[in-house]
Phi, psi and omega in degrees: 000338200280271196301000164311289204274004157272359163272312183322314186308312193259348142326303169276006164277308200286338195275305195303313188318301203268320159323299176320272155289018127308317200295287187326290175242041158300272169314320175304321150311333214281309223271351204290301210291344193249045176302324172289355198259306189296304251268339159320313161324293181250038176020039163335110156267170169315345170265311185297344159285313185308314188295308199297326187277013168259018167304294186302337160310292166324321149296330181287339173293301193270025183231352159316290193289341193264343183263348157286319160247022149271328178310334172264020143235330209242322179111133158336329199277265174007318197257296186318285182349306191277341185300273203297336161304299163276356149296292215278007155276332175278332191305283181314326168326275206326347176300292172322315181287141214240351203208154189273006206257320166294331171299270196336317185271335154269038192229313185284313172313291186301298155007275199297337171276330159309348152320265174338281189317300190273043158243332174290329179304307226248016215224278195304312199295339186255005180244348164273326194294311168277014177270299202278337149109050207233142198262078168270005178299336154330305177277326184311274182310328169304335164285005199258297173329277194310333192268314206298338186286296185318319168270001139313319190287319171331296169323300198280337169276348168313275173330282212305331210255011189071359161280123223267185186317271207304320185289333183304280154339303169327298217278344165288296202271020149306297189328279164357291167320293179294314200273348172277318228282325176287328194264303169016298171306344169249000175292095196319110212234028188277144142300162153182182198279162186282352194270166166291167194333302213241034180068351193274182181287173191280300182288004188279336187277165166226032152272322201288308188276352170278325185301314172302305175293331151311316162319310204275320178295280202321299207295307191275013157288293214263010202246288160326308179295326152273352143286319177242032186289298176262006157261010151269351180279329193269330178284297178264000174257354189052044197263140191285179174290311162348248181326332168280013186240356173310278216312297181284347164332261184345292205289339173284317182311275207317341169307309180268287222321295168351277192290341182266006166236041184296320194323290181318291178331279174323312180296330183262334160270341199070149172287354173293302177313318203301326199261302184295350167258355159301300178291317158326257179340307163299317117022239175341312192298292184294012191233317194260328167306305178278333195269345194233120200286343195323122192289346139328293165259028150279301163339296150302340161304299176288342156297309170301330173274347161308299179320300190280001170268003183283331170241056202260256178342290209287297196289322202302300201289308186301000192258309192302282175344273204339297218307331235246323181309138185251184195282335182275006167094355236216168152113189212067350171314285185304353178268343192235324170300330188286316207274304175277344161322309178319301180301321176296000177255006156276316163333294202282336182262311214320302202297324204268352167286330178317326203252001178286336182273301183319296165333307196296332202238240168240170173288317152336280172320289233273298192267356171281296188320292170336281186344284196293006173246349173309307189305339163324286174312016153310298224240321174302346172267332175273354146289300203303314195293281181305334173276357163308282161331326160311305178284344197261145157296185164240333150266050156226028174239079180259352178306127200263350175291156176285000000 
């Protein structure tokens, strides 16, 4: 009977988690996809939209670090709460603005609840990983995947159905609401103290910081690839828009599908091989998009790299936790707040170096430089591996994961 209801438990641990993030990106797709709708709104030219959505970088940025460490006090549950709550009051805001300078500001709100969300999401998600002892952070992020999808599609039946903007939004964050107030309560909510595994600062290891530059490459992969995807398809494959918005289609699908069979994948490689033949794919992908027009084998290019960028987050973070377990099973907040603090600044350099290069040269030139920073995390992954190994103990390899 014990162990019926500790499956029950952590069953139901592991669904609220994966509830968490579809919801983080779902709203984030509801408000992102009717982007042409806000920027109408608040009458927006392309610079003046650019500053306001670099509101929302910004918060994610300067809320990171403050939000790993209320996560080491108040405890993951907590922390999502406070996330997910002023989300679903900020989504609708967004109705409201009237300016591109109020649009900015309320954009720096979702930004810091986007903060908020992934360090707690990703804090619970590595305390289910350790009940069951199992590398579920893939499938965890394939639910980050699977709601940005959901909320696109929403968005366009939304548009399509004649709803404006404030009714859309209401009603995804209405949804939203009802669906954490049920799962919320199964969320993990353990505490622990701020120092790291082995007591040092966080900013001190240089696992950290590798785990981190992994990150910073990936961000600035998938940050390009969903900013300039469909203007090399309609400038250099010469493909109408229509037919250019495919190409990151593929590439977000080929994303989840990835992560939602990541578990297996990760159990027969370990997660170091696991990031590096990954990038070794993503590469090759994005190398075959720019070097060969065939709009085919761009199309395929951008797929193979959603794959192969797919479990660049979910194992990072799950490698940053690790770094962080403390001996009572607990710890990693401040090691996954570092790590993702870091990653958002690929976000904020990827888009506007593509186009700083792509002036100097093409949009060609600008994403084969992608290509190449992808290929980094290759050789960054195999220092993160040895300075692991520099750091583990013989009592601290109780894990049955690779």
């Amino acid at each position: 009977m014990a162990v019926l209801k500790r499956f029950s438990h952590t069953r139901a641990m592991r669904l609220a988690v994966f509830a968490v993030f579809l919801f983080n990106g779902a709203l984030y797709l509801s408000w992102a996809a009717r982007l042409p709708t806000l920027a109408a709104q608040v009458g927006a030219t392309e610079a003046t939209l650019g500053l306001a959505l670099l509101g929302a970088s910004v918060g994610l940025a300067l809320t990171a670090p403050f939000a790993a460490r209320l996560c080491a006090s108040v405890g993951a549950r907590k922390l999502v709460v406070l996330g997910a709550s002023v989300t679903v009051l900020a989504v609708p805001a967004l109705s409201f603005a009237g300016s591109p300078l109020h649009l900015g500001l309320n954009l720096f709100v979702l930004g810091s609840c986007g903060a908020t969300l992934d360090v707690g999401m990703n804090v619970a998600a590595v305390a289910v990983t350790r009940a069951l002892d199992r590398p579920l952070m893939p499938q965890f992020h394939a639910g980050f995947s699977i709601g940005t999808l959901t909320g696109s599609l929403g968005a366009a039946g939304a548009a399509a159905a004649g709803w404006d903007l404030r009714t859309h939004l209401v009603a995804v964050s209405a949804l939203g609401a009802v669906a954490m107030a049920v799962a919320i309560r199964h969320v993990p909510g353990e505490t622990g103290d701020r120092a790291g595994a082995d007591g040092r600062s966080a900013v001190r290891r240089p696992l950290l910081w590798l785990l981190a530059g992994i990150t910073v490459c990936a961000a600035v992969a998938e940050g390009a690839t969903a900013d300039w995807s469909a203007l090399f398809f309609v400038e250099e494959r010469h493909l109408s828009e229509a037919a250019a918005a495919m190409p990151y289609a593929g590439f977000s699908i080929a994303m989840a599908l990835a992560r939602l069979v990541g578990e297996p994948v990760q159990r027969r490689l370990g997660p170091y091989r696991l990031l590096g033949a990954g990038a070794v794919v993503a590469a090759a992908g994005l190398a075959l998009a720019v070097l060969v027009a065939a709009p085919v084998a761009g199309f395929t290019g951008f797929a193979l790299a959603g794959v192969g960028l797919a479990f660049c987050f979910p194992v990072v973070m799950d490698l940053a936790g690790d770094a962080g377990r403390r001996a009572d099973g607990t710890g990693g907040e401040r090691e996954i707040g570092l790590v993702t603090t870091l990653a958002y600044t690929g976000f904020l350099v990827g888009p506007p170096m593509v186009g700083g290069l792509a002036h100097a040269s093409s949009l060609t030139v600008s994403l084969g430089v992608i290509a190449v920073v992808i290929a980094l995390i290759v050789p960054t992954a195999w220092w993160a591996r040895r300075a692991r190994a520099r750091e583990l103990t013989p009592a601290g390899a109780g894990s049955s994961r690779p």
